[in-house]
N, C-alpha and C positions, 0 to 999 in steps of 0.2 A: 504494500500500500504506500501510495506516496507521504511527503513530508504534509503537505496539506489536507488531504482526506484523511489524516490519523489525528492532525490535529482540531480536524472540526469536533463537534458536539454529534452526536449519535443521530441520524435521520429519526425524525418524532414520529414519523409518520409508518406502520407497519405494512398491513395490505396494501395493494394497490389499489386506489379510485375504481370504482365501478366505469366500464366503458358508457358514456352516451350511445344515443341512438343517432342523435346530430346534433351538430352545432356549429356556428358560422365560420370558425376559426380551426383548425387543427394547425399545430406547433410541432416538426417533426425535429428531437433533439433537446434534451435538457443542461445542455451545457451555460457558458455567457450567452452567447447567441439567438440560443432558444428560449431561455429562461426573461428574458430581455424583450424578446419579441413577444412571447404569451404574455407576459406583465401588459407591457401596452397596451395590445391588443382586446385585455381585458379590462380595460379601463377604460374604454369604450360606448358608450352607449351604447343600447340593444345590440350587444355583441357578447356570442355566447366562445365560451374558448376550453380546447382540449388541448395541452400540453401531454405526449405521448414519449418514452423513454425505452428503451431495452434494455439496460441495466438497471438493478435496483436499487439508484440514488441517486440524485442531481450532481452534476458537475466530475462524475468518475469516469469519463474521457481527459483529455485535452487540456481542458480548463481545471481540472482537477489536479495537472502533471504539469506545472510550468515553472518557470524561474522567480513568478510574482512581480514580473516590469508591467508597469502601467507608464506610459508613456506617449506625448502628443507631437508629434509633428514640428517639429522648430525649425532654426535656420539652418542646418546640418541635413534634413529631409527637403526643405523648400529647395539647396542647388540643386538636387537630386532631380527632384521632379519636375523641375524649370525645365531639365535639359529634355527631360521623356514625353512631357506633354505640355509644356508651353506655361510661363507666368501664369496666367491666369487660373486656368484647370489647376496647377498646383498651390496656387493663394486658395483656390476652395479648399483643396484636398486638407491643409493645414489648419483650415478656419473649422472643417468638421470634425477634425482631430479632438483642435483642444475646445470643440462644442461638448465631444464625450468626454473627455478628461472630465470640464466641470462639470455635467451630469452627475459622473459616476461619483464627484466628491460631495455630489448635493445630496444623491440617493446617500447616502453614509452615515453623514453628517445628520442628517434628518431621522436616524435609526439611532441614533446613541445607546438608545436605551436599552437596544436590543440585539444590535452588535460590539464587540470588544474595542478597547480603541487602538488595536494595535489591527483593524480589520485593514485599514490605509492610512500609511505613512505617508506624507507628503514632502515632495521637497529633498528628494533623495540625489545623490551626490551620482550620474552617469559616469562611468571611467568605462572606455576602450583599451587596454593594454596590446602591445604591439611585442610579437617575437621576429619579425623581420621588418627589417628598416625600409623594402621595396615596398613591402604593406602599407607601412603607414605614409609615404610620399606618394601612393596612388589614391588614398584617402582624401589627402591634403587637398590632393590637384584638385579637383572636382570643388575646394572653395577658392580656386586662386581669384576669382573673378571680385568675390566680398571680402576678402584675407584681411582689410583694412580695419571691417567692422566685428572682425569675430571675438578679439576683445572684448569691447561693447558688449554683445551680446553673450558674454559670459563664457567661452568658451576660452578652454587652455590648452594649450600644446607642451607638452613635455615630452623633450626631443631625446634625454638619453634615461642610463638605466641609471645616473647617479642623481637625477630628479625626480624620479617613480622612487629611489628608495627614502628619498628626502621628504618626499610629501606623504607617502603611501607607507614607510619601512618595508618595503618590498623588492626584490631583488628578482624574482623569478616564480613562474606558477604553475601546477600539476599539470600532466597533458589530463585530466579529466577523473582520474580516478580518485576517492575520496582519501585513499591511503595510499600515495604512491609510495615506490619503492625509493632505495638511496638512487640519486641522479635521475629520478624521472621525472624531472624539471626543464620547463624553459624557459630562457633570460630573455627579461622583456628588452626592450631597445626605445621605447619611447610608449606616451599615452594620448589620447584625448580625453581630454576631462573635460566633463557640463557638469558644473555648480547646481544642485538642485532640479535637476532636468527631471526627474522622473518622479515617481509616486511607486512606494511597493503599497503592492495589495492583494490582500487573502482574496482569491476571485471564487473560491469553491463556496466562502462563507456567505459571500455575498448574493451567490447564484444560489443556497438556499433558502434565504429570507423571498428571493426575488419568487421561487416553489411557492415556499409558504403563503406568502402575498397573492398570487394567484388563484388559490385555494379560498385566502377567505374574502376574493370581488368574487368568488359564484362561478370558478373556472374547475377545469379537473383535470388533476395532475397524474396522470398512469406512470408508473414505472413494470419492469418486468413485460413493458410490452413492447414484441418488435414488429414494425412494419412489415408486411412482405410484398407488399404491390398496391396499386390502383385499378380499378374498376370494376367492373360485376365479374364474378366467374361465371354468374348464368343472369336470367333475367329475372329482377326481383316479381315476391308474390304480389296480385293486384291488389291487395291491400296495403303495400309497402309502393307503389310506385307514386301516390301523390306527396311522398317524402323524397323519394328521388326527382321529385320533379321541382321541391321547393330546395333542396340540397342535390345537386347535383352530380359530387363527386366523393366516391366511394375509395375508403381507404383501409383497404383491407390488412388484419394488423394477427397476429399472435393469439388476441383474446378477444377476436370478431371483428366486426365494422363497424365501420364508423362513418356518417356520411358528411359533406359539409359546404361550403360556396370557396374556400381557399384554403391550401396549405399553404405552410409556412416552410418549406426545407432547411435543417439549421444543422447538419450532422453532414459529413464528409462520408459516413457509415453507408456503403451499399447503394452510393448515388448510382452509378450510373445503371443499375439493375432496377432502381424507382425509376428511374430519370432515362427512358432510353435514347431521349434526342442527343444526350449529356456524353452516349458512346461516342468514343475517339476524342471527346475534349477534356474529358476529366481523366488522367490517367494516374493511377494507386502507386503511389511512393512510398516505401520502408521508411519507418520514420521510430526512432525509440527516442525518448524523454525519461530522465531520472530527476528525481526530485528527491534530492540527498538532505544531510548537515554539510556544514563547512566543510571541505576539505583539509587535510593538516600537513602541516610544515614540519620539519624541526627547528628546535627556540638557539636562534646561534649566540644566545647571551648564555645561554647554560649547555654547554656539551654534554650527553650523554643524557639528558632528563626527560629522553622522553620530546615526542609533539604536541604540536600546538595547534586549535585551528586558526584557519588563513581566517586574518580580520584586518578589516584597513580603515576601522573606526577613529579619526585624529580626535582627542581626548574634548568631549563635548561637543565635537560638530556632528553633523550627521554623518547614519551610516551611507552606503554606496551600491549602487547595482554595477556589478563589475561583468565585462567582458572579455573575455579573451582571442583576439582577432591575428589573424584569420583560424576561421572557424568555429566551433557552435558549443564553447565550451563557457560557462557564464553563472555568477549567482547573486543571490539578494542578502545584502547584510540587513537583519534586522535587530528591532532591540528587543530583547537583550542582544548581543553582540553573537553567543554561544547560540541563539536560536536562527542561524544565518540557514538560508534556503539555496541550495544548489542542482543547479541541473549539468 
């Protein structure tokens, strides 16, 4: 089980939801996405909503297995996508970013009572660490156009490995394993640092409130149920067709039908076999995610005692979502410093 599903509060809820017979809305996926989307949707006027799952609990995909970066779009993404699709399309793309940022800190904020406060951190310290120096000058390039204003805009470059260890005490980081062995390390050569750029946040915790909340606007939350297609396998009885005529589209699931005017697709699970227009454009990628504790060092102030974990807490600032580039190795220091989350 991951670092976040073991640390939530026990799913309250035991059986599954009784399936409807219809309702305007079906939510395929209980993850952020889905869980997000049924929310809305049920808060709706005359709008009736089925949030449907195949595992038995919200957020134990995906959203369940992450590294905990909430993050919105800054000037570090706007070169990016200046270059892909033009200023404009990418001034939106930033404006919708950090539209959800503040959402999600509104939604939070607004629960106090009923989520922990450690649900999102704000304000967390972004760090890139670099093991090759080509890495980080191909980085770089891509701002030389703004390079005047990245100052400004908070952003720092630390160019060698005797500045990462001066800001960070840092010398060198695990290729990925929680416990590496002796020398199975590599020396970083420079960073980017964004001062506050990001938000951690428990996204499992949140995506069960967002369940819960579903359930008591008058929605129904199935779990244990899996889809397995659309539409009639035969023709309904003539008693059932003035349902199919006011619900038009049948989704046939694990623990029956269901009929309804839209689904919702929110899961990655088995698209292109719901989805067959989706064959040849959605194609299935090996993907594992681990969601550890910190990873551990040896402490080179005491030889011989033993490791430590990797923390780059500076004594009262904040913690840091740390990446390791190039490549998909990265985690979330949270507080306490010992309850850091790593993927």
């Amino acid at each position: 089980m991951s670092f976040w599903l073991r640390s939530c509060s026990p799913w309250p809820f035991g059986e599954p939801a009784r399936l409807p017979a219809a309702v305007d809305v079906v939510v395929i996926g209980a993850g952020m996405s889905g869980a997000s989307a049924a929310h809305f949707a049920a808060q709706q006027p005359n709008t009736t909503v089925c949030l449907v799952e195949q595992r038995s609990e919200p957020a134990a995909a995906a959203t369940g297995r992450n590294g905990g970066f909430l993050y919105a779009y800054g000037l570090r993404e706007l070169v990016k996508l200046r270059r892909a699709y033009g200023l404009r399309t990418a001034w939106q793309l930033v404006r919708f970013e950090q539209a959800n940022r503040r959402e999600l800190r509104r939604f939070v904020a607004a629960r106090a009572d009923v989520l922990p406060p450690d649900t999102l951190q704000q304000n967390v310290d972004a760090v890139s660490f670099y093991t090759s120096a080509a890495a980080l000058e191909q980085e770089l390039g891509a701002f030389r156009w703004v390079s005047p204003w990245l100052a400004l805009a908070g952003i720092r470059v630390l160019r060698s490995a005797e500045a990462c260890r001066q800001v960070f005490n840092v010398r060198e980081l695990p290729r990925g394993s929680p416990a590496p062995a002796a020398g199975d390390t590599e020396h970083i050569v420079g960073a980017i640092w964004l001062p506050g750029y990001c938000d951690s946040i428990f996204a499992a915790r949140v995506v069960r409130q967002l369940c819960v909340e579903v359930q008591q606007l008058g929605g129904s939350v199935c779990f244990n149920t899996a889809v397995l297609g659309f539409g009639e396998e035969q023709q309904p009885p003539h008693e059932q067709q003035r349902l199919a005529q006011l619900y038009p589209i049948a989704v046939r699931t694990s623990r029956g039908t269901v009929r309804c005017r839209h689904v919702i697709h929110c899961t990655n699970a088995s698209a292109r076999e719901l989805l067959p227009e989706l064959q040849h454009k959605i194609m299935p990628v090996y993907n594992q995610v681990a969601a550890l504790r910190a990873p551990v060092r040896a402490d080179p102030d005491r030889p011989g005692a033993g490791a430590k974990p990797f923390t780059f807490l500076r004594s009262g600032e904040r913690p840091c979502g740390v990446v390791l580039d190039p490549g998909f190795v990265y985690c979330m220091e949270r507080w306490p410093a010992d309850a850091a989350a790593a993927a």
